[in-house]
C-alpha positions in Angstrom: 36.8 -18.4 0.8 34.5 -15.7 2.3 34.9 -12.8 4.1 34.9 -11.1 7.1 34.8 -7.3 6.4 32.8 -4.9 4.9 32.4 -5.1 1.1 32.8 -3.3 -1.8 30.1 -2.4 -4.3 32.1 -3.1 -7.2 33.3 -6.2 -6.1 29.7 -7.3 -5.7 28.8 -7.2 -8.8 25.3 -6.2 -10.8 23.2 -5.9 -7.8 19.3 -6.7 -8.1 16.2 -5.9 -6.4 14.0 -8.6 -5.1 11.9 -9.6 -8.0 8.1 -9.6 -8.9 7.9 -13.3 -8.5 9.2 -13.2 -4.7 7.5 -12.9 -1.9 6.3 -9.3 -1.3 7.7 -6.6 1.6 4.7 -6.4 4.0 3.6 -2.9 2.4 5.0 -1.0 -0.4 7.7 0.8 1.2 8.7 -1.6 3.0 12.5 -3.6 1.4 11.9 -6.8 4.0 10.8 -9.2 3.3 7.8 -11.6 5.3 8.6 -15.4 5.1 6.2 -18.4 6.1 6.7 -21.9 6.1 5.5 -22.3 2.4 7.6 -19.7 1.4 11.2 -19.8 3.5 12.9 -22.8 2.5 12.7 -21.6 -1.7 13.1 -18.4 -0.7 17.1 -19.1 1.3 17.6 -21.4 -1.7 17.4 -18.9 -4.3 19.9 -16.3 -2.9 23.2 -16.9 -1.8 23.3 -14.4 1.6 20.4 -13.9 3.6 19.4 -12.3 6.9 16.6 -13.6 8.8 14.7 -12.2 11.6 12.8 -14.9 13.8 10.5 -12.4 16.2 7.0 -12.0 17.6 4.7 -9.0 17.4 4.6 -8.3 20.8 8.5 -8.2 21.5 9.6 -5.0 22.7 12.8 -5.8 21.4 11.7 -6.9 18.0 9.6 -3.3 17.8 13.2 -1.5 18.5 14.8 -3.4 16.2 12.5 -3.1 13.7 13.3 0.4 12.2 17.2 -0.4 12.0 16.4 -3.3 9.9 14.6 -1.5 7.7 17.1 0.6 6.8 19.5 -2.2 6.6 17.4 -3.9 4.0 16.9 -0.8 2.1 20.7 -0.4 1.9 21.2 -3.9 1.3 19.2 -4.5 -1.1 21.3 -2.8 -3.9 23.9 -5.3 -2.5 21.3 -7.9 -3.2 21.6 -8.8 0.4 17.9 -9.7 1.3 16.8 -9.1 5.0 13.5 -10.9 5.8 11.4 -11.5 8.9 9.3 -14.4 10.3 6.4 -14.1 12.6 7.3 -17.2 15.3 3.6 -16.4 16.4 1.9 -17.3 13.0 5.2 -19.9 12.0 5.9 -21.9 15.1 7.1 -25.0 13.4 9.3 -23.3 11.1 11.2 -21.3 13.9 11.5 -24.5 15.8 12.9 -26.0 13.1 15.8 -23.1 13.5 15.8 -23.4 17.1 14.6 -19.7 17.8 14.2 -19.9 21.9 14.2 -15.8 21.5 12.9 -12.6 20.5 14.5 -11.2 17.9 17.1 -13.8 16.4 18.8 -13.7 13.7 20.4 -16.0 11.4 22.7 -15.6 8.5 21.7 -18.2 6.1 23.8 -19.5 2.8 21.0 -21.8 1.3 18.3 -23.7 3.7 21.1 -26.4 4.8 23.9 -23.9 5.7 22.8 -21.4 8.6 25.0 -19.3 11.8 23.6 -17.1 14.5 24.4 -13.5 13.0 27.5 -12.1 15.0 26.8 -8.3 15.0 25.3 -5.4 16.7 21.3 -4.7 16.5 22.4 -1.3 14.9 22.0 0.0 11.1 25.7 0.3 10.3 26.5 -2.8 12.4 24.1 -5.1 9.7 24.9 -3.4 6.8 29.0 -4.1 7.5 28.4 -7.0 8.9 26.4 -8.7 5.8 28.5 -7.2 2.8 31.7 -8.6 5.1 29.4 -12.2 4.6 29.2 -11.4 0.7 33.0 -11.1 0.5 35.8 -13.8 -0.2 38.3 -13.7 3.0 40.8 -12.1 1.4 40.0 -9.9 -2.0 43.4 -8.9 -4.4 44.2 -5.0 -4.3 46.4 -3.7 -7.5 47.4 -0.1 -8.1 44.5 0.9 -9.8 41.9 -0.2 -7.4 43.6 -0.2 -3.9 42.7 3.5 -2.8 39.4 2.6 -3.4 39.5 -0.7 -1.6 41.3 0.9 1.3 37.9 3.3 1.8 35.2 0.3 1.9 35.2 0.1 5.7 36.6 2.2 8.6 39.3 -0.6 9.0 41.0 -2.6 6.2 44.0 -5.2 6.7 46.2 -5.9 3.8 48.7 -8.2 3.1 52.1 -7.5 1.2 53.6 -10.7 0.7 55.5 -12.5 -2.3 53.6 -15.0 -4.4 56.8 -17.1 -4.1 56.4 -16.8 -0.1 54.0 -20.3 0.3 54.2 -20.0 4.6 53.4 -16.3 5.1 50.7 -16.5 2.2 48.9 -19.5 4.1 49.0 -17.7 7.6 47.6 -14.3 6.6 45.1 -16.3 4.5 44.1 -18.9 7.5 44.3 -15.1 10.3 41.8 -13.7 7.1 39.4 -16.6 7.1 39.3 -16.9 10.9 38.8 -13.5 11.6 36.4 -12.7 8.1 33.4 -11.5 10.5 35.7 -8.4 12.0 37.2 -7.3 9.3 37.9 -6.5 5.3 41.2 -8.5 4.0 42.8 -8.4 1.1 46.4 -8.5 -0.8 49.1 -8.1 -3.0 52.0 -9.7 -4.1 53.1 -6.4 -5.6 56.8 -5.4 -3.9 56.6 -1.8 -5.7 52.8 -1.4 -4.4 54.2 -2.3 -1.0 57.2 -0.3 -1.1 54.9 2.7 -2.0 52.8 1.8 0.7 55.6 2.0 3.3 55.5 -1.9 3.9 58.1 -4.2 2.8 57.3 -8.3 2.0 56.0 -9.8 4.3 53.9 -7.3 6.4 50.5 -6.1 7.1 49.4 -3.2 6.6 45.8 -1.8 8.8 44.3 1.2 7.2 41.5 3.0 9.4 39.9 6.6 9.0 41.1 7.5 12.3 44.3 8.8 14.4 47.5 8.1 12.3 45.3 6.3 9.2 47.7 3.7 8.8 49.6 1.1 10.9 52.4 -1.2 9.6 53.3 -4.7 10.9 56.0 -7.0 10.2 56.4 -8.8 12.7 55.9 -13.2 13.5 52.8 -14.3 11.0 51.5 -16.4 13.1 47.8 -16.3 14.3 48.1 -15.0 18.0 50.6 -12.7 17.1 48.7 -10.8 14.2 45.7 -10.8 16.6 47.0 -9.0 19.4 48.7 -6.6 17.2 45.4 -5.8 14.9 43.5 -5.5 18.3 45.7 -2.7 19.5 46.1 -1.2 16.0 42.5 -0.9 15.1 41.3 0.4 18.0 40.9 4.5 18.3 43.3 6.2 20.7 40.5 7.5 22.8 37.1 5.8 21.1 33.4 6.7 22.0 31.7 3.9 24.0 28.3 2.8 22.8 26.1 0.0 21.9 28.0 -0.5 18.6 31.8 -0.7 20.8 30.6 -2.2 23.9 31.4 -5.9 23.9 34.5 -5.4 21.7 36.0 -3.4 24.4 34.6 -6.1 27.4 36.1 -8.6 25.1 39.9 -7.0 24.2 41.3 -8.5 27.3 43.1 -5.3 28.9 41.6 -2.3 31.6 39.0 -0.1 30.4 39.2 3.5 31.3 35.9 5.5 31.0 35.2 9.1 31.0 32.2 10.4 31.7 31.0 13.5 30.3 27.5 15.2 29.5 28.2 17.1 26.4 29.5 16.3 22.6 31.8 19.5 23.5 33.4 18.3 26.9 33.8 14.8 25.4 35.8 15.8 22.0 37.9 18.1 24.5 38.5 15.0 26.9 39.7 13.0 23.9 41.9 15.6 22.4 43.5 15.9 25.9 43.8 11.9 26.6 44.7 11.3 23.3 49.2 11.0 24.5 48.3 9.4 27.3 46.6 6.7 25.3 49.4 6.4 22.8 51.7 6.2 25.7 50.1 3.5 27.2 48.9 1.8 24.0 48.3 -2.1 24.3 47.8 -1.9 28.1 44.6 -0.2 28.5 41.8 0.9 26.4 40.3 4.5 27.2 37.3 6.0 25.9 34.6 9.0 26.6 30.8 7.7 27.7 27.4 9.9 27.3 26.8 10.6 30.8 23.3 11.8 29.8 22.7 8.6 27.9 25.0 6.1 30.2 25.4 7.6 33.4 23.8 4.9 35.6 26.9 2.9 34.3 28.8 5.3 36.6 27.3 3.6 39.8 28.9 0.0 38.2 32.2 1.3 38.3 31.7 2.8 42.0 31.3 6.1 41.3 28.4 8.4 42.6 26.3 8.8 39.9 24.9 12.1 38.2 28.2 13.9 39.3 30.1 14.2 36.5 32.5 14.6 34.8 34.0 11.7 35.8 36.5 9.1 35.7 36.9 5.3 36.0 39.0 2.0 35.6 37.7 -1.1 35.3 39.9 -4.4 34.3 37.6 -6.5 32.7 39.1 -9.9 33.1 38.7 -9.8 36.9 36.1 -6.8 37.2 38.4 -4.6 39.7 37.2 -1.2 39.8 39.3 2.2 40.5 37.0 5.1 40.5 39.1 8.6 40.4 38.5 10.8 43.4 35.1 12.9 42.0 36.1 15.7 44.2 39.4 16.4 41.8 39.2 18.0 38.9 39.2 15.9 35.9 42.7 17.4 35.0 44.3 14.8 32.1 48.0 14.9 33.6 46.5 14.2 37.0 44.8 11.6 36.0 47.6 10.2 33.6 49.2 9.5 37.1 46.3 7.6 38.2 46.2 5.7 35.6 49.9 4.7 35.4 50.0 4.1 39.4 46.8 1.5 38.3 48.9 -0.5 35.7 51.4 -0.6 38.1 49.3 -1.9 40.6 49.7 0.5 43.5 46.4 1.4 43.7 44.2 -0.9 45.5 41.0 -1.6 43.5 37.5 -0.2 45.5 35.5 -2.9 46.7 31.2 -2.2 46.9 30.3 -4.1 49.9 28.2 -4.9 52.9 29.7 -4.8 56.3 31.9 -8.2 57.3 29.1 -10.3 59.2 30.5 -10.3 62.8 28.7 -13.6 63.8 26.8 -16.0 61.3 23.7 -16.7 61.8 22.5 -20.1 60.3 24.1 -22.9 58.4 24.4 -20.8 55.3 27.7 -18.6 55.6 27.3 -14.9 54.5 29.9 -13.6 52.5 30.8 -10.1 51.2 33.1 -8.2 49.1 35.8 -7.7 51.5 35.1 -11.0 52.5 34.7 -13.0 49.2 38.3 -13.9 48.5 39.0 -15.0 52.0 35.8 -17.3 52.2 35.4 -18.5 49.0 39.2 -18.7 47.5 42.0 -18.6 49.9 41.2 -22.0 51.8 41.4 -25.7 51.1 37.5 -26.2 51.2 35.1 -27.5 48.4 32.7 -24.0 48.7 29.5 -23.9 47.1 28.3 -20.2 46.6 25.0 -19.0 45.8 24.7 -15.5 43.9 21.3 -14.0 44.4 19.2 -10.6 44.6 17.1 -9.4 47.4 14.1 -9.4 44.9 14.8 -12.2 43.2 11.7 -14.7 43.9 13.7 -17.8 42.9 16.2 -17.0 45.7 13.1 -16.7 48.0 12.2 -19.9 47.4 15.2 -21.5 47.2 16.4 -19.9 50.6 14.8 -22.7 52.8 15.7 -25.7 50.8 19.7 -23.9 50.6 19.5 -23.4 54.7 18.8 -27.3 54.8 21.8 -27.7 52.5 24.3 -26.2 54.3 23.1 -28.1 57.6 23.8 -30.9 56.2 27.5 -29.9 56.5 28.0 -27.6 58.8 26.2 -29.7 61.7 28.5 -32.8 60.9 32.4 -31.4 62.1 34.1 -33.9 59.5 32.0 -32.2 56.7 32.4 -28.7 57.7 36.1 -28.9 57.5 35.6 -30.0 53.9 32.7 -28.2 52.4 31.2 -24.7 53.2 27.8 -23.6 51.8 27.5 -19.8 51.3 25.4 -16.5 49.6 26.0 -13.6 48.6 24.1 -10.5 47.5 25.8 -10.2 44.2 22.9 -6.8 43.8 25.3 -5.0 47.3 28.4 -6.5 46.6 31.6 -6.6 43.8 31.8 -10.7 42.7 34.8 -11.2 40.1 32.2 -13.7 38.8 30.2 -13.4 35.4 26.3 -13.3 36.8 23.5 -13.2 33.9 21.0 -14.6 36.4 19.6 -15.2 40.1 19.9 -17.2 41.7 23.1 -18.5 39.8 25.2 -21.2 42.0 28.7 -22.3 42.1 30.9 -24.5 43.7 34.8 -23.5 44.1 36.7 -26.9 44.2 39.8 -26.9 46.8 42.7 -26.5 44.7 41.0 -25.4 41.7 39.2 -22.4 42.6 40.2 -21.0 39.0 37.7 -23.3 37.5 34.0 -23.3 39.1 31.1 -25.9 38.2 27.7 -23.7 37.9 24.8 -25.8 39.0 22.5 -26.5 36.5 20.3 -29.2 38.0 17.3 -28.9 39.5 16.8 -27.6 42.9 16.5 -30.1 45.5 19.4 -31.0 48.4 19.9 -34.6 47.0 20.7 -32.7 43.5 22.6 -30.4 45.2 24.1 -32.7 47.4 25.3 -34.9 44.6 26.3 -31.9 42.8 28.9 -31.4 45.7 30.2 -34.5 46.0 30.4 -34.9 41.9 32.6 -32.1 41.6 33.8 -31.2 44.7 37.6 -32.3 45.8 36.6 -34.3 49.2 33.6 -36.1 47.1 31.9 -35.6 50.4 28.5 -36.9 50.3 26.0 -34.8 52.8 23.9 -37.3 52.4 25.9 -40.4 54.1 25.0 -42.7 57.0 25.6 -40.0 60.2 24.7 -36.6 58.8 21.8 -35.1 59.3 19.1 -36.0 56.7 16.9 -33.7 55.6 12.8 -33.8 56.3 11.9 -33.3 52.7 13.8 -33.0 49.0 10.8 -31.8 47.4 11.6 -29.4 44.0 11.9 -25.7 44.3 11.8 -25.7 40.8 10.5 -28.6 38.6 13.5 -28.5 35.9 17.1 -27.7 35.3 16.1 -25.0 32.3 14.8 -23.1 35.7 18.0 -23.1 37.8 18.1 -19.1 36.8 15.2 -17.7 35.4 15.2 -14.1 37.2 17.6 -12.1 34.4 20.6 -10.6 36.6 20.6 -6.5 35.5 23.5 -6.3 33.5 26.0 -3.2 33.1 25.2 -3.9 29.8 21.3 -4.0 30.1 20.8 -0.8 32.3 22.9 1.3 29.9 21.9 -0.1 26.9 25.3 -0.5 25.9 
């Protein structure tokens, strides 16, 4: 069984540098190595971890990448970890033979047969952890003699103290290890006097870190969910630094977000220091951490808050995207805003809404909708309600913005269909969506009585595809299209395929700040 954490150079092994008889680095300082077609295939064979970069010369992406996986491989390479690239412009039938649709990927490969997207950040650190965690079994075995050292091979480690006569919490911390081997370093011992010494008793878990209090004990139910939750709390710093490296894991933990905003190293080690009870108090229910407002600061205006005034302060809940900026014309005092917060978990704050003005007529078939607006029009009734997210500059949405007028004719010219099915738009660039958007023009349709669980359109764009999207998913099954409604004079494509339905990239939070 393999791991998921960093690893430990002496439980690598001898490591070995990339021998005379490989293929050679592109120049002489160079520790990664350039694959082809002729070469690849031996190459993964031979070596039982390797990191593979599909890109193309002209990728801007790929050329930011490129000095962070240099340094990877050069670290690596005593691990006898190779890192190696392939030109897809030179070797187009051996990246479509990995399905590379993208500049960079990268792919962990364990022999030519056995192959997964790599799972990390594009950074340094975030490769080198990342692909000595690959090189580890799931769970290692600590003794006396070597667990201080184990403890310091990553900035978390999770070990488990539990009796080799205890067959049920030995499987489940082994199964939690295996499922969770690309997040972490596990290992264990079945040592009671180890544990005991440790401050742990059989059966617990024991999450060392080189942060805060160092050390977190748990002893709680062994099953899966349980364990999660807790080492998702425990592992995360009190009041962490938000970068590229910590983005998505913070998007991803499931609880608010609380950002500070602050220009210098100075003011944001003082912010942390003076959030850091606040945090502990309200540990588990929100996750708070300081931003580079030089760096990051157009994030500011994602949250609602006027940018380039800072310091500042915001709360985002990440599962529903709510925003509560804190007043900018207050002082960013930490017991002020330890009220703010607390009012916000309690949920007696109202969350600010970006948004155009409520239309006071609609003009057209296609129904404008809002932010203030959305929740009325789009969730809070008992119709089937189609919704298209676009941008003002979106050319896709230009196009499509005829073709969707016809659409929503269809329905809201017949009165049977317009109690049943509304066709709308919003400007998802001018207003807060709780939707995901990573393109425009994305559609949706809201299903009456399942609003919880939108269809995104994926077909091509014409009304008869649209119009059978509708009645496909839609609760009525109301076809726009029957005998009596109003046909339309042409179904000709916007777009000729369904791989189209959003090519214009939506600008991300994450994207504008790099994060």
């Amino acid at each position: 069984m393999r791991s998921f954490a960093p690893l430990v150079l002496s439980l690598l092994g001898a490591s070995a540098a990339v021998s005379a008889a490989e293929p050679a680095a592109d120049a002489a300082d160079s520790n990664v190595i350039s694959l082809t077609k002729d070469t690849f295939d031996d190459f993964v064979k031979e070596h039982d971890l390797v990191l593979a970069e599909f890109f193309a010369p002209w990728c801007g992406h790929c050329k930011a990448l490129a000095p962070k996986y240099e340094e990877a491989a050069t670290e690596l390479k005593s691990k006898n970890i190779p890192l190696v690239k392939v030109d897809c412009t030179e070797e187009e039938d051996l990246c479509r033979t990995y399905d590379v649709d993208g500049y960079p990927t990268l792919k962990v490969f364990r022999g030519a047969d056995s192959h997964k997207p790599y799972g990390g950040a594009r950074q340094t650190d975030s490769i080198v952890s990342y692909m000595t965690k690959q090189s580890m079994p799931a769970v290692s075995i600590v003794t006396e003699e070597n667990l201080e050292e184990f403890k310091t091979l990553d900035k978390i480690v999770i070990i488990g103290y539990v009796g080799s006569d205890d067959k049920t919490a030995n499987k489940s911390f082994t199964a939690f290890a295996e499922a969770q081997r690309d997040n972490y370093l596990f290992a264990a011992s079945n040592d009671a006097a180890l544990a005991k010494a440790e401050g742990a008793k059989q059966p617990s878990i024991v999450l060392y870190k080189d942060f805060d209090e160092k050390k977190a004990v748990y002893d709680g139910k062994l099953d899966e969910e349980s364990i999660l939750k807790w080492v998702k709390t425990a592992s995360t710093p009190l009041v962490g630094e938000l970068g590229p490296e910590t983005y998505s894991k913070y998007m991803a933990a499931g609880i608010p977000l609380a950002y500070i905003f602050a220009e210098t190293a100075e003011e944001r080690e003082k912010f942390a220091e003076d959030f850091r009870p606040i945090a502990e108090k309200h540990r588990g229910d929100i996750n708070i951490v300081t931003l580079d407002a030089k760096l990051f600061g157009a994030h500011a205006s994602n949250l609602n808050l006027e940018p380039e005034k800072f310091p500042a302060f915001a709360i985002q809940e990440t599962t529903k995207n709510a925003k509560y900026p804190y007043d900018q014309s207050k002082k960013l005092d930490a017991k002020d805003v330890g009220k703010f917060i607390k009012n916000v978990l309690d949920g007696k704050v109202d969350p600010s809404i970006k948004s155009e003005p409520i239309p006071e007529t609609q003009e057209g078939s296609v129904t404008v909708v809002v932010g203030r607006n959305y929740q009325e029009v789009v969730i809070d009734n008992e119709k089937d309600v189609l919704v298209e997210f676009y941008a003002p500059w979106c050319g896709h949405c230009k196009a499509l913005a005829p073709k969707y007028e016809e659409l929503a004719a269809l329905y809201a010219d017949v009165p049977e269909f317009k109690e049943k099915v509304v066709v709308a738009k919003i400007d998802a660039t001018a207003n807060d969506v709780p939707d995901s958007i990573t393109g425009f023009p994305t559609i949706k349709l809201y299903p009456a009585g399942k609003k919880d669980e939108p269809v995104e359109y994926q077909g091509s764009r014409t009304v008869e595809d649209l119009v059978a999207f509708i009645k496909e998913n839609g609760k009525y099954e109301v076809d726009g299209l029957a005998e009596g409604a109003k046909k339309p004079e042409q179904g000709g494509d916007v777009t000729s395929s369904a791989s189209q339905a959003a090519e214009t990239p939506a600008p991300s939070e994450e994207s504008h700040d790099e994060l």
